[in-house]
C-alpha positions as CSV (number, residue, x, y, z in Angstrom):
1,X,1.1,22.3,10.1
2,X,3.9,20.0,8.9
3,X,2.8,17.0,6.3
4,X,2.0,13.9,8.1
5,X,1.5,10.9,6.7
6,X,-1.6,8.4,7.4
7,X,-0.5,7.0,11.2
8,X,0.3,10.7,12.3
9,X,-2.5,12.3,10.6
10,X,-4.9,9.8,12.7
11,X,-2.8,10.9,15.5
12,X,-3.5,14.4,15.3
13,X,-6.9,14.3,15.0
14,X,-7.8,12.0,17.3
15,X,-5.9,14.6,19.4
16,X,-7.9,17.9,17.9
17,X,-11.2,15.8,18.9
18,X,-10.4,15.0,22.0
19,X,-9.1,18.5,23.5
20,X,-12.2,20.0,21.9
21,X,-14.9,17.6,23.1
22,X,-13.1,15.8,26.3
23,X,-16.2,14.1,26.5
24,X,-16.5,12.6,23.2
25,X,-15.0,8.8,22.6
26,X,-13.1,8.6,20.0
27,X,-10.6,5.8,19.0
28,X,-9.2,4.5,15.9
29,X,-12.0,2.2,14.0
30,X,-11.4,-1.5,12.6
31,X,-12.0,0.2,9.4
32,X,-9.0,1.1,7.2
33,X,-8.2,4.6,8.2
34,X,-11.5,5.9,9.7
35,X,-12.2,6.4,13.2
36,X,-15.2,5.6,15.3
37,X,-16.3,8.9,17.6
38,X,-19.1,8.3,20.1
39,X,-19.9,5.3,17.7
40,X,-20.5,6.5,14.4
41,X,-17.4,5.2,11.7
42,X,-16.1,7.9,10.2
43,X,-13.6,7.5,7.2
44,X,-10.5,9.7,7.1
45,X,-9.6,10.1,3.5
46,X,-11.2,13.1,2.4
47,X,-10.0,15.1,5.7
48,X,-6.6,13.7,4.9
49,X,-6.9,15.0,1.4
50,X,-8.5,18.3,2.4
51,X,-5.3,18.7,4.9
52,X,-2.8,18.4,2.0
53,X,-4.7,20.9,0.2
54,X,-5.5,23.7,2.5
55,X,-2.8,22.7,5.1
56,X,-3.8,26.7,6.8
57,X,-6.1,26.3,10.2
58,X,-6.8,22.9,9.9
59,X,-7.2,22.4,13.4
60,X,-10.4,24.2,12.4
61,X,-11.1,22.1,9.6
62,X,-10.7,18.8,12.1
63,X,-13.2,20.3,14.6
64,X,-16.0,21.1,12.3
65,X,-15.9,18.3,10.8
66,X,-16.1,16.4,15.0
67,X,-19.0,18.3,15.1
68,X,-21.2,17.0,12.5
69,X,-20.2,13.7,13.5
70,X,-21.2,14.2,17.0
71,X,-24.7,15.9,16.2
72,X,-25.5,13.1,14.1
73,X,-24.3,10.5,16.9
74,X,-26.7,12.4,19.4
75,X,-29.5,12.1,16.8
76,X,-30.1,15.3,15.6
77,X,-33.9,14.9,14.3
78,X,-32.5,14.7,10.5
79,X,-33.9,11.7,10.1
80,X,-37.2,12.6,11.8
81,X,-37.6,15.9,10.3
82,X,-40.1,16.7,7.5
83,X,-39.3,17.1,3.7
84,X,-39.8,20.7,3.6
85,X,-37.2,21.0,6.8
86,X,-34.4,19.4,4.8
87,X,-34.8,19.9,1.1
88,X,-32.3,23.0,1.0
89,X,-29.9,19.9,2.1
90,X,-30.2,17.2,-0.6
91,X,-28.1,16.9,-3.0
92,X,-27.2,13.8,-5.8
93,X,-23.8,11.9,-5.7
94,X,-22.8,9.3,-8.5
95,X,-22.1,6.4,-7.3
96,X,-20.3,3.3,-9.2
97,X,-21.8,-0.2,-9.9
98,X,-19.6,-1.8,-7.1
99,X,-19.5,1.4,-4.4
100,X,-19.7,-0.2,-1.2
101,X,-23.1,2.1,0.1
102,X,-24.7,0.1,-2.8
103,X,-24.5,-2.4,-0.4
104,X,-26.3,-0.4,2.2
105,X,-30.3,-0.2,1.0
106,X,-29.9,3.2,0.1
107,X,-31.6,5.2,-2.4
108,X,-30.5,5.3,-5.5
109,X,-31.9,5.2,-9.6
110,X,-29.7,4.0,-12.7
111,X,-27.7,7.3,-14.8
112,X,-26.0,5.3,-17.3
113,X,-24.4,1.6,-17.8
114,X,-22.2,1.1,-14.5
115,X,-23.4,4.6,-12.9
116,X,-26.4,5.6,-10.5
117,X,-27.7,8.5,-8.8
118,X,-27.1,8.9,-5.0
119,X,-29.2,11.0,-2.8
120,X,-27.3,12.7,0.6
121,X,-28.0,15.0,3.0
122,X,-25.2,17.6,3.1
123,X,-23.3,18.5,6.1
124,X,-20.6,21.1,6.8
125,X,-18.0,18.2,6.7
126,X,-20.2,15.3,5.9
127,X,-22.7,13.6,3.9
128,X,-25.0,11.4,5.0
129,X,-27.0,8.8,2.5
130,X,-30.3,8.8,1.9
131,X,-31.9,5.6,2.7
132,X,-34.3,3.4,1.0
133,X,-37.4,4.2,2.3
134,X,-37.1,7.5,3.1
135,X,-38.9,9.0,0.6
136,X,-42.4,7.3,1.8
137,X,-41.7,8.6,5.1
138,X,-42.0,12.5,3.8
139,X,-44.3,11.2,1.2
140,X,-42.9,12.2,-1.7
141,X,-41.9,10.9,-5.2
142,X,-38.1,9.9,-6.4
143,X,-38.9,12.7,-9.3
144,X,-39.6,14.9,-6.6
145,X,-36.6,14.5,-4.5
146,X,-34.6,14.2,-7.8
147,X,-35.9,17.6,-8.9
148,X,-34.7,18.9,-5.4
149,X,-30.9,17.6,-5.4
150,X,-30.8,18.8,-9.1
151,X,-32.1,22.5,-8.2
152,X,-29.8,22.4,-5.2
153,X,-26.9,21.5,-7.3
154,X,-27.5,24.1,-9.7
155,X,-27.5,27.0,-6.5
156,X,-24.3,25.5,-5.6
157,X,-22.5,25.9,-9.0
158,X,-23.9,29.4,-9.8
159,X,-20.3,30.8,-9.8
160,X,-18.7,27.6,-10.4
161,X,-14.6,28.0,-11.8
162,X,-13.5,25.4,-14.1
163,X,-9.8,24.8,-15.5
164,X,-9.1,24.4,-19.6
165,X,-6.3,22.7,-21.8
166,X,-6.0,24.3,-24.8
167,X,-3.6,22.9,-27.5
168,X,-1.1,24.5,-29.0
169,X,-3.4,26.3,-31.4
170,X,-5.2,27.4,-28.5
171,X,-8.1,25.1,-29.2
172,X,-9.2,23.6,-25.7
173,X,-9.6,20.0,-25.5
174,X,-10.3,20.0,-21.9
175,X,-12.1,21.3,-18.9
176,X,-11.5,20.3,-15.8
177,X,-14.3,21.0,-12.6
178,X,-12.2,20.1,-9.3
179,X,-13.7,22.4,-6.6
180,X,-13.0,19.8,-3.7
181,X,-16.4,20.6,-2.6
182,X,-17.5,16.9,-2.7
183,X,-19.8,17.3,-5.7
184,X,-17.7,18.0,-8.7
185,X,-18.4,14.3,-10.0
186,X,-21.9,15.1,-9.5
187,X,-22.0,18.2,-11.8
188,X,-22.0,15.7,-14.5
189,X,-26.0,15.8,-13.8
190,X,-26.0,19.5,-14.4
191,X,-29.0,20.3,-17.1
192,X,-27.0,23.1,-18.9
193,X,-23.4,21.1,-18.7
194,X,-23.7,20.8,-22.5
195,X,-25.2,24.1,-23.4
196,X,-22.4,25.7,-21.3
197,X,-19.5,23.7,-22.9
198,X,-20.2,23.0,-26.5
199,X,-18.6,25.9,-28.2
200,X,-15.5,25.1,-26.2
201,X,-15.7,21.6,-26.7
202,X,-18.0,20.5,-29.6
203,X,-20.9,18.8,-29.7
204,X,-21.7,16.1,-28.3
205,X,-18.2,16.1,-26.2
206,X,-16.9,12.8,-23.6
207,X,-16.7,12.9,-19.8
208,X,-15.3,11.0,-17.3
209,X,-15.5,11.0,-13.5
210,X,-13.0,8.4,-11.8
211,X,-13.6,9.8,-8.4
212,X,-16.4,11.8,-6.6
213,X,-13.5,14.8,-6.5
214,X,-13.1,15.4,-10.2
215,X,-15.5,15.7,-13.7
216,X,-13.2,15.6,-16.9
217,X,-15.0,17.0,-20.5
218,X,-12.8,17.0,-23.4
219,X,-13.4,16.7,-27.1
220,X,-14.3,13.5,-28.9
221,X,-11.4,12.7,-31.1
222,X,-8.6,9.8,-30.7
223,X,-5.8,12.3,-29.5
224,X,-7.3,13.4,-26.5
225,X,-8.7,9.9,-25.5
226,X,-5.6,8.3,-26.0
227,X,-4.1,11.0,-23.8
228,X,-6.4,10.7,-21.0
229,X,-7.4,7.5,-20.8
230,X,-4.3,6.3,-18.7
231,X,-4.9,8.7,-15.9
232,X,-8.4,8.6,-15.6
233,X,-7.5,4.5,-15.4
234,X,-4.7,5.4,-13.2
235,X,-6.8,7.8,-11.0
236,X,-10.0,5.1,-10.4
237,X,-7.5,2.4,-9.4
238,X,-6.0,4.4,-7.1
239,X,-7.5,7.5,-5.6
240,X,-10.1,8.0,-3.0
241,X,-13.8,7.8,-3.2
242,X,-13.8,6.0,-6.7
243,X,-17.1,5.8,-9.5
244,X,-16.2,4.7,-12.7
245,X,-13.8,4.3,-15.2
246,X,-16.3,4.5,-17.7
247,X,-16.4,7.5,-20.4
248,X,-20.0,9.1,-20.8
249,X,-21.4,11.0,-23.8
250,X,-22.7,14.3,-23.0
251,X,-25.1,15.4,-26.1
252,X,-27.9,17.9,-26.4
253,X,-30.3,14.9,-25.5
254,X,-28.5,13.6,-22.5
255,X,-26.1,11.2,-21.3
256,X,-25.0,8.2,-22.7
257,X,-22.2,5.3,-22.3
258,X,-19.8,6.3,-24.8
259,X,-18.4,4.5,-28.0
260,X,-15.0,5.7,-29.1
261,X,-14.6,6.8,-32.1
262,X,-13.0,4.3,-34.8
263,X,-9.6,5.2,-36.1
C-alpha cells in the first residue's frame, strides 16, 4: 500500500475495521491519534509505525490487531481467568517515571532511578496492563509474577538477532536490539544480558532505552557517549512510546543509574 500519512492512515483503518466487522463501532477517539472501537481507546502509533515498516499485507496486520481489541471489548475472561490460565502471557515492560499508565493504578516495582517494571498481558497486537490488585486475586506474590514475565522473556528472545557498530579497528562499540516486537526495551531485564555482551563490549558496559521499541549497549568510554547521547536525547523527545533518557549500567551485579566517566 502507498505511504499515508497520520489523517489517511486513520482513514484506512477505520475503513479495514469496518468492512471486516460491519458490526463493530468504530470512530476516531478524542485522544490524539487513537480510535475508540466498540468502546475501548486504542492508540494508533505503533500500527502506524508497524505500517511503515512492513508496508506488505497490512490490511492483515489492521485486522488482527481489530480483533484483539474486540475480544477484549466483549470481555474475554482475561481478567477473570486463573494464574496458571495466563502466565504463558505475562510479560515485563519498562516504564518511565512520568509514563502516563503510571497514572492508571497499575502494577508496577522500581528498576532503577527514574525506571520501573511493568507487568502486561500480551496480545497478538496488544498489551494489556496488569492492574494493581491483580496479583491478590490469583494469589500470588510480585516475585512470583516477576519470575514469570522474566522466564517468558527469556522464551521469547531464545533466537533473538541484534545489530553491532564496530569501529574502524573493528572493535564494536555498539549493539543494537530492535526486533519491533514490543519488548526490545524490556530485554534490558534479561539475566544473561551482560554475560552475553561483555566480550564484545567490556565490562561493566552502558545502556540506554529512549523508547519501548529499542535497547542501545555500547562501551563505557567518552567517544561513544558523546556520540550517542544526542540521539538517544533526540529519540525520547520525539519518538513513540517513550521511557527514559537515562543511561543505565549493566555490570556482573546488576543494574545501576550510570555515572559517566570523567574526562
Amino acid at each position: 500500500m502507498p505511504e499515508l500519512n497520520r489523517e489517511q492512515f486513520a482513514q484506512h483503518v477505520i475503513d479495514v475495521v469496518k468492512k471486516k466487522f460491519p458490526l463493530a463501532q468504530v470512530a476516531r477517539a478524542s485522544e490524539p491519534f487513537a480510535l475508540r472501537i466498540d468502546g475501548r481507546v486504542a492508540s494508533l502509533e505503533s500500527l502506524f509505525r508497524a505500517q511503515k515498516l512492513q508496508p506488505d499485507d497490512f490490511d492483515q496486520h489492521v485486522e488482527r490487531w481489530a480483533v484483539e481489541l474486540l475480544r477484549a471489548g466483549e470481555g474475554v475472561p482475561d481478567q477473570y481467568a486463573s494464574f496458571d490460565e495466563l502466565k504463558g502471557r505475562i510479560m515485563p515492560v519498562l516504564l518511565g517515571h512520568d509514563t502516563p499508565e503510571l497514572q492508571r493504578g497499575l502494577l508496577t516495582q522500581p528498576l532503577v532511578a527514574g525506571l520501573r517494571i511493568g507487568y502486561v498481558l500480551d496480545g497478538d497486537r496488544t498489551i494489556a496492563h496488569i492492574p494493581e490488585g491483580q496479583i491478590e486475586r490469583w494469589r500470588v506474590d510480585l516475585d512470583q509474577l516477576h519470575d514469570c514475565a522474566i522466564h517468558n522473556l527469556r522464551e521469547r528472545s531464545q533466537n533473538l538477532a541484534a545489530d553491532a557498530t564496530m569501529d574502524d579497528d573493528g572493535v564494536v562499540n555498539l549493539i543494537v536490539f530492535q526486533t519491533l516486537d514490543g519488548y526490545d526495551s524490556s530485554r534490558l531485564l534479561l539475566p544473561t544480558l551482560h554475560s552475553r555482551l561483555r566480550e564484545h563490549l567490556g565490562s561493566p558496559f552502558v545502556a540506554a532505552v529512549p523508547t519501548r521499541s529499542i535497547l542501545l549497549c555500547f562501551r563505557n568510554t567518552p567517544e561513544t557517549l558523546e556520540a550517542l547521547r544526542p540521539q538517544i536525547s533526540l529519540d525520547f523527545r520525539t519518538m513513540p512510546h517513550q521511557v527514559s533518557e537515562r543511561l543505565i549500567l549493566v555490570t556482573a551485579d546488576g543494574l545501576a543509574p550510570f555515572d559517566p566517566i570523567e574526562p
